[in-house]
N, C-alpha and C positions, 0 to 999 in steps of 0.2 A: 443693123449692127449694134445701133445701140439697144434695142430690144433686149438683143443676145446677153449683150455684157450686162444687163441685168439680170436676167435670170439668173448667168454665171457666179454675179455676187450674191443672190438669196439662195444658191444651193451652198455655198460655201459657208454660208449663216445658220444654215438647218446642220450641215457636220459639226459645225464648232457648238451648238448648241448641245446636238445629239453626244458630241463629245462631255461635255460640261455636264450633262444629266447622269451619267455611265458614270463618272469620277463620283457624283455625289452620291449615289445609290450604294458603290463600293464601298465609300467610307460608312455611310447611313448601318448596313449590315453589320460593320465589325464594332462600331459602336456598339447597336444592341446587343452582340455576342455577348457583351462583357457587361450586362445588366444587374450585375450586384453587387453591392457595396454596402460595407459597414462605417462608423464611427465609432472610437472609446471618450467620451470626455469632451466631446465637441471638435473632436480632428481624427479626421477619415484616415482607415483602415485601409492600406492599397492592395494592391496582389501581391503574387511574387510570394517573395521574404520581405518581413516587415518587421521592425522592434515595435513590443507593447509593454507600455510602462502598466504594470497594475499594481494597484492595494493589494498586498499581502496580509494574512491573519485580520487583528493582532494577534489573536490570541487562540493558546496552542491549547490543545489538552490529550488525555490517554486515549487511544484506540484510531479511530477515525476521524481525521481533520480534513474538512472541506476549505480548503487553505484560500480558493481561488474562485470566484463567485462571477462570471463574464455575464450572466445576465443582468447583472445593475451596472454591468461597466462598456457592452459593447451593445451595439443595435446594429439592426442591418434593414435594408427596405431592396427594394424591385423598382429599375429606371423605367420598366414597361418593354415593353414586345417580345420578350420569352419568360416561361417558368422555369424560375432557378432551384435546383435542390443541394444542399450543403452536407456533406458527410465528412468523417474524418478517415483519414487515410489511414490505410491496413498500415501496423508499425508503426507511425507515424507520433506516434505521443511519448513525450521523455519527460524525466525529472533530472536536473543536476546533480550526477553521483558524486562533483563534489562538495557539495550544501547535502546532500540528502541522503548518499552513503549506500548500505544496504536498504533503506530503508522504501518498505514496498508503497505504491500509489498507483492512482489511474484516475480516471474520466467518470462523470457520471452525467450522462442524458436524458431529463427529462425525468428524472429519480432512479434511473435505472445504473447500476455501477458495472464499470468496465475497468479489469486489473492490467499494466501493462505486461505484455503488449498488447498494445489495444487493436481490435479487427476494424473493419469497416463498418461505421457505425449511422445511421440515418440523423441528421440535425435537425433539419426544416425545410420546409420549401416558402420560396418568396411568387408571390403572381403578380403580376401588371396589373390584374384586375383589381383588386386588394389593398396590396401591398405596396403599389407606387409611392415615390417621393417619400421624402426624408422626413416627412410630418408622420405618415405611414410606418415609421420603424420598427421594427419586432426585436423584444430582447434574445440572444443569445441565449439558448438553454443549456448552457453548460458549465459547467466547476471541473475543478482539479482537486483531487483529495490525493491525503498519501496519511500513513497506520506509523502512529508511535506509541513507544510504552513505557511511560517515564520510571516505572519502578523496576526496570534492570536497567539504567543509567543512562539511554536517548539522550540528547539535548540537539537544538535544535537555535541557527542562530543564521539570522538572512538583513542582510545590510541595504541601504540605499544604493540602485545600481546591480545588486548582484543578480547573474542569470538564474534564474530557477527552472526553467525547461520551457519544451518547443510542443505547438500542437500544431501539428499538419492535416490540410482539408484537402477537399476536392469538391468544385464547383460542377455540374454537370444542366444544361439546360433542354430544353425538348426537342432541338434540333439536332444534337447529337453529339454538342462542343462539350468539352471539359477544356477543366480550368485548375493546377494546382497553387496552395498560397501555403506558405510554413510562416506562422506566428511565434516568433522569438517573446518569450514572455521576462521581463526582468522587474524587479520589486524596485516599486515607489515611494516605501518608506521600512522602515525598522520592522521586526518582531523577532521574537525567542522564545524557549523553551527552555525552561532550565532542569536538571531531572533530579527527580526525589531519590539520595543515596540510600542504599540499602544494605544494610550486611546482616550476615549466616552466621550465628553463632559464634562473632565476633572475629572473625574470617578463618576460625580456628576447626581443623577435621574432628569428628567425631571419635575417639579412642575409646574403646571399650572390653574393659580388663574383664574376667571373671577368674582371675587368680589360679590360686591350687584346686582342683575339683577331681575326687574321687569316682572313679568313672563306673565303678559299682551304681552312682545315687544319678547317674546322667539319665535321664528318662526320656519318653519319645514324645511329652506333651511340656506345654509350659508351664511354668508355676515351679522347677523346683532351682533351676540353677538362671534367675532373674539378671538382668541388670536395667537398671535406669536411666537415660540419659534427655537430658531436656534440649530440642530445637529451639533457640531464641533467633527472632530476627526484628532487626530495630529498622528504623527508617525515617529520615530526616523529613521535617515538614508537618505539616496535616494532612494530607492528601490522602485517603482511603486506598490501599491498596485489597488486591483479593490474589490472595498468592498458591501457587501448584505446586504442594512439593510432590516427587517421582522416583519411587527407587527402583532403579536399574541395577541388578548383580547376575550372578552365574549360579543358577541353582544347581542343589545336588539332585542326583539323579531318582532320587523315592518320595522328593517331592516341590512340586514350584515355589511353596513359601518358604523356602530354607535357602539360605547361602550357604555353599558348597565354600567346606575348609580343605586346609591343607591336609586333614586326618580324614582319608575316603568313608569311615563312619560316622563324621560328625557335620552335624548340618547347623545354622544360627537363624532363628525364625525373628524380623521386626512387626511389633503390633502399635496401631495407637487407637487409645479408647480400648472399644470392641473387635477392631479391624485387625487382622492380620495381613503385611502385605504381599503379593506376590510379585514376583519380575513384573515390572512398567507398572504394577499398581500406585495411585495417587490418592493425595487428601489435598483438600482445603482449608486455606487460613486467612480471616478476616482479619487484615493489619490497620491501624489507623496510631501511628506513632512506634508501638511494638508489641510481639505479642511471643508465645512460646508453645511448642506441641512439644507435651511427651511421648518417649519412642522407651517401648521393651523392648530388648535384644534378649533372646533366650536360647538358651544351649540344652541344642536336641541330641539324640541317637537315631542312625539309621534303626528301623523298628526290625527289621529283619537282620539283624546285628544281636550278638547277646552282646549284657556289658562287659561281661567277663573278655571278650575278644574284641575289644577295642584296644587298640594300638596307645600306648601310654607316649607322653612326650609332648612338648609346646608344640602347637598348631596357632596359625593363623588364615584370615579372611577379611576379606574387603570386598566394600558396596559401593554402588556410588546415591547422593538422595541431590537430585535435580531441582534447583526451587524457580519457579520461572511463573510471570505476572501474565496469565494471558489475552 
């Protein structure tokens, strides 16, 4: 009997053991599940939704600004026993429309630029082999850029504390687990933009008189009934602008470089230089404080019109000239 009741206590010692190994191996798997992790700054990155304080700018300029630079600011490494790969989530990247407005941005991996919204996009992968421990860390190949253009009047102004947008990932490892994490990014310190003011001709429209005209001397090329008017456009600063102007009108119907008047005979052709322009046709103006393009407006005849049968009487017409910094 007493045999017995020992055996009874070492099988009772082999389930509670066999127990205790089962609990550990449970938890041991879901541990490695979740073999990746980052840090910004000496304090780990969690899952989930997580606030990230980052460096902003400072400093802004025209066209494309890579505002947001996470390879000097986050690392990431591999705990060991899966290969992790990190991609950003399909939709998943925003800027704060109210810090940033219309104004467009996106992602760039690895030099490659992505506009929002952003697709699903490859980051890295991390190995155990490799990659382990935190001595091990891989910078974050990614930035946030977003497109201003301070000579139609952007400005741009981000405080300590304020949000500036979310990038959302997806962890996926070789066993088949995913894992999503949305990084709340909010600015750690100041910067701005402030924009270079520009005006058009002193914000004043173009009017352009050609008085009393004998419609006898009205001809179908230019050179005889002339007007001159000067585009000036100034601009506060130093800043080197490169400026588009674009005239959009309604041509008459005998030809596209003429704006269609109220008088179905009479058409008004704008040239600058040698150019004549047509509907959507543009020039170029290198500004750098202010600068001025001359524009003839000239008063045609439909060709297949005599003069004689030109309808007498004030007429008018209007264009529109688009100036835009692009």
């Amino acid at each position: 009997m007493k045999f017995m009741a020992s055996v009874f206590c070492f099988n009772q010692r082999l389930k509670q053991i066999n127990l205790i190994f089962f609990i550990f191996f449970i938890s041991s798997w879901s541990y490695e599940a979740l073999a990746f992790h980052c840090f910004s700054n000496g304090v780990l990155v969690s899952g989930g939704e997580y606030r990230l304080n980052i460096k902003i700018g400072p400093n802004f300029n025209d066209g494309k600004n890579s505002f947001l630079d996470l390879s000097s600011q986050v690392q990431c490494w591999n705990d060991g026993g899966f290969i992790d790969t990190l991609s950003l989530n399909t939709g998943k990247v925003e800027l704060n429309k109210e810090i940033f407005g219309s104004v467009s941005g996106g992602v760039s991996v690895r030099g490659a630029n992505y506009n929002i919204p952003v697709p699903n996009v490859y980051i890295m992968t991390l190995s155990p082999v490799v990659d382990e421990h935190a001595w091990n860390a891989k910078p974050l190949p990614l930035k946030m850029y977003f497109n201003l253009n301070k000579g139609i009047g952007d400005s741009l102004n981000i405080k300590v504390g304020d949000y500036i947008g979310s990038l959302g990932f997806t962890m996926r490892n070789n066993v088949g687990s995913s894992y999503t994490y949305t990084w709340k990014i909010y600015a750690s310190n100041n910067s701005s933009l402030e924009p270079s003011s520009c005006t058009v001709t002193a914000g004043n429209p173009l009017n352009v008189e050609f008085g009393n005209v004998e419609r006898l001397d009205i001809g179908t090329a230019a050179g005889t009934h002339d007007v001159l008017k000067s585009l000036a456009i100034k601009c506060q600063g130093t800043d080197a602008h490169s400026i588009n102007v674009k005239l959009s009108m309604t041509p008459t119907s005998w030809s596209t470089s003429q704006i269609a008047t109220s008088n179905t005979d009479l058409g008004v052709s704008v040239s600058t230089g040698d150019k004549t322009l047509s509907n959507n046709d543009s020039f170029d103006m290198a500004i750098k404080g202010s600068s001025t393009a001359d524009l003839t407006f000239s008063l045609l005849r439909n060709p297949k019109t005599k003069a004689a049968a030109v309808a007498t009487g004030a007429f008018t017409a209007s264009a529109t000239l688009i100036v835009s910094e692009p």
